[in-house]
C-alpha positions in Angstrom: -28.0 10.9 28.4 -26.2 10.0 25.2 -27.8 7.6 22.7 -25.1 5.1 21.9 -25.8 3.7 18.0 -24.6 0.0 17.1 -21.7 1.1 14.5 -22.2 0.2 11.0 -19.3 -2.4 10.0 -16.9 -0.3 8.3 -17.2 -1.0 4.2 -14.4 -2.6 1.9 -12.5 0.1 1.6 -12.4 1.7 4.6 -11.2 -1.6 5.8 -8.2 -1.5 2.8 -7.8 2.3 3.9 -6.9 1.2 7.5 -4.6 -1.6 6.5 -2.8 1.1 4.0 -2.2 3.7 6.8 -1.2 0.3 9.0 1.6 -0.7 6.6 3.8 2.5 7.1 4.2 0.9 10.5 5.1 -2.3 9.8 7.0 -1.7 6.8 10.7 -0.5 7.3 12.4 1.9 4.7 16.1 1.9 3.4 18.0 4.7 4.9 17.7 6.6 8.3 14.0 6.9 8.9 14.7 9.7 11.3 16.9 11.9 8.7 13.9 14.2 8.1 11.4 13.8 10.7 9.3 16.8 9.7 8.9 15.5 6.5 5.5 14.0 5.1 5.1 10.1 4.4 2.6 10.3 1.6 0.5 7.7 0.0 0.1 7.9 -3.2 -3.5 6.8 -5.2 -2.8 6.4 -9.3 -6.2 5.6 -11.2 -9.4 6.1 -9.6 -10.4 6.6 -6.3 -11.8 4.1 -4.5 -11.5 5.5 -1.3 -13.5 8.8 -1.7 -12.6 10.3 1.3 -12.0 7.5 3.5 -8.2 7.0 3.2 -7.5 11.3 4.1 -10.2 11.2 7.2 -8.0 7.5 8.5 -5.0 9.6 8.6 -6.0 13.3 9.6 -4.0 13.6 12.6 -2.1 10.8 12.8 1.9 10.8 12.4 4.1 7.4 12.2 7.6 7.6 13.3 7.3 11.3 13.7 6.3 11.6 10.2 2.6 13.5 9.4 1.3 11.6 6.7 -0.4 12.8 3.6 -2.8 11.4 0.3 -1.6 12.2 -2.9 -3.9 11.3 -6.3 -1.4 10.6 -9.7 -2.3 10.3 -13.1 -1.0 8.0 -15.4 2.2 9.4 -16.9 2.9 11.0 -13.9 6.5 10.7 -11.4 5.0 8.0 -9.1 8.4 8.1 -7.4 7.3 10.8 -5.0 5.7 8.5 -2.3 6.2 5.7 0.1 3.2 3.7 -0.6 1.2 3.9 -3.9 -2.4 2.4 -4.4 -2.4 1.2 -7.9 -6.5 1.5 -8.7 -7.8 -1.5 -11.3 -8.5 1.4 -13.9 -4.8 1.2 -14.5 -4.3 -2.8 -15.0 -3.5 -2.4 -19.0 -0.9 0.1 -17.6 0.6 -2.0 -14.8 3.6 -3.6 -16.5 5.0 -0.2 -17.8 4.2 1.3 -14.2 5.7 -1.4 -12.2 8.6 -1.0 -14.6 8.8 2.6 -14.0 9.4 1.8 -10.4 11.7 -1.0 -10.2 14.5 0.0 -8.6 12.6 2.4 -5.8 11.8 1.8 -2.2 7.8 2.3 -3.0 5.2 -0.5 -1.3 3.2 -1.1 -4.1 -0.8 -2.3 -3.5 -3.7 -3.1 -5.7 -6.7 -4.9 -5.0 -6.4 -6.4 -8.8 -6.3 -10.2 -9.7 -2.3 -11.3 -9.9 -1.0 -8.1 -8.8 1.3 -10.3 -7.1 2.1 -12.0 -10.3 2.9 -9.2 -12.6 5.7 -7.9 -9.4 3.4 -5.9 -7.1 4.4 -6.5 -3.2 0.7 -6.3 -1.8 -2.7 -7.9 -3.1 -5.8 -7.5 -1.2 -8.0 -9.9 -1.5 -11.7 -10.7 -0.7 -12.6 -13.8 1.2 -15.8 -14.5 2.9 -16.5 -10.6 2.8 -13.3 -9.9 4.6 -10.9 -8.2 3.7 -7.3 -10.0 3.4 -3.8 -9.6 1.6 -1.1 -11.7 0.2 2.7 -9.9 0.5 5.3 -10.9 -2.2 8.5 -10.6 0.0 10.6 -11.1 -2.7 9.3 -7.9 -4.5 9.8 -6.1 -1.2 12.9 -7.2 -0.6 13.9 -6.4 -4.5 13.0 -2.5 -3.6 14.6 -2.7 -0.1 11.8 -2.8 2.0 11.9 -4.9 5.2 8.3 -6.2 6.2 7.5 -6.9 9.9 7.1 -10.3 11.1 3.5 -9.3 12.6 2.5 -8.2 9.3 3.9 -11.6 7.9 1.9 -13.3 10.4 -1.7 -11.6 9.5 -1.5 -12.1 5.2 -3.4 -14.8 3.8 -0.3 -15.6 1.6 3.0 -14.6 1.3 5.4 -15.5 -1.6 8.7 -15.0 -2.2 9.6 -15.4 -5.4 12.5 -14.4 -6.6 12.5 -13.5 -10.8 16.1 -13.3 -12.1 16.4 -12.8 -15.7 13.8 -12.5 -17.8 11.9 -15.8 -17.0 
C-alpha cells in the first residue's frame, strides 16, 4: 500500500511559473500560429532567476498548439527578441525603460513581478495579495505589440488597464 503525503502548497514562484507556461495558451500571436509547428515557443528569463528550476520541470513535456516549449536565460545587453514571453527579473528595474524600448515594436508578452511594471509599458504584473498570487494585464500594451489576450484570462486578473500612451505623455 502506497502512503499518500498531504502536498506541500506549491511556493510563489512555482505558482508564477504555472501562470507563465498558462499564458502561451491564452495569449494569441500575430501571424499563422501553425506556420512552423515544429518550432519551439521559448520563454525567455533576463536578470536573475527566480525560478531555479521550477519554470523548465512545469514545462518538460508539455507542447501548446503543437509547439514544444523551451526556457531560455538572457543577460542584459542581449537580443531579447528571440522569444514569445520574457520574464523581466527585479535585478533589471534600472534597466527596464531602455529594455522595454528595445522591444517596442515586437510581439513579446512581457512579465515582471516588479512595482509599476504596468506603468513603465510592461503587459503583465504579478502581484501578491493575501499570499496569493495574482496579475494585472495592460491590454493596451498587448494590443500595441499585437497580442490578442483571451477573455478567460481577462476574467481571472486582478486588474486590467488599457491605457493607451500616444505621444510622449
Amino acid at each position: 500500500m502506497r502512503c499518500i503525503r498531504a502536498q506541500e502548497a506549491p511556493t510563489e514562484y512555482q505558482l508564477k511559473a504555472a501562470y507563465l507556461f498558462n499564458f502561451l495558451k491564452f495569449v494569441e500571436w500575430p501571424g499563422d500560429p501553425q506556420a512552423d509547428p515544429h518550432g519551439h515557443w521559448v520563454i525567455g528569463i533576463v536578470g536573475d532567476n527566480p525560478f531555479s528550476d521550477e519554470l523548465t520541470q512545469i514545462i518538460s513535456g508539455k507542447t501548446v498548439q503543437g509547439h514544444e516549449l523551451q526556457v531560455r536565460r538572457f543577460q542584459a545587453g542581449e537580443d531579447l527578441l528571440a522569444c514569445h514571453v520574457l520574464f523581466i527579473s527585479a535585478s533589471e528595474k534600472k534597466r527596464l525603460p531602455s529594455m522595454l524600448a528595445a522591444l517596442n515594436g515586437s510581439s513579446i508578452l512581457t512579465v515582471a513581478d516588479m512595482e509599476h511594471f504596468l506603468e513603465s509599458g510592461g503587459m503583465i504584473q504579478f502581484v501578491m495579495e493575501e499570499k496569493r498570487v495574482r496579475f494585472g494585464i495592460d491590454v493596451g500594451a498587448a494590443g500595441r505589440a499585437r497580442l490578442k489576450v483571451s477573455s478567460k484570462l481577462l476574467s481571472l486578473a486582478r486588474t486590467v488597464t488599457g491605457v493607451e500612451r500616444v505621444g510622449s505623455n
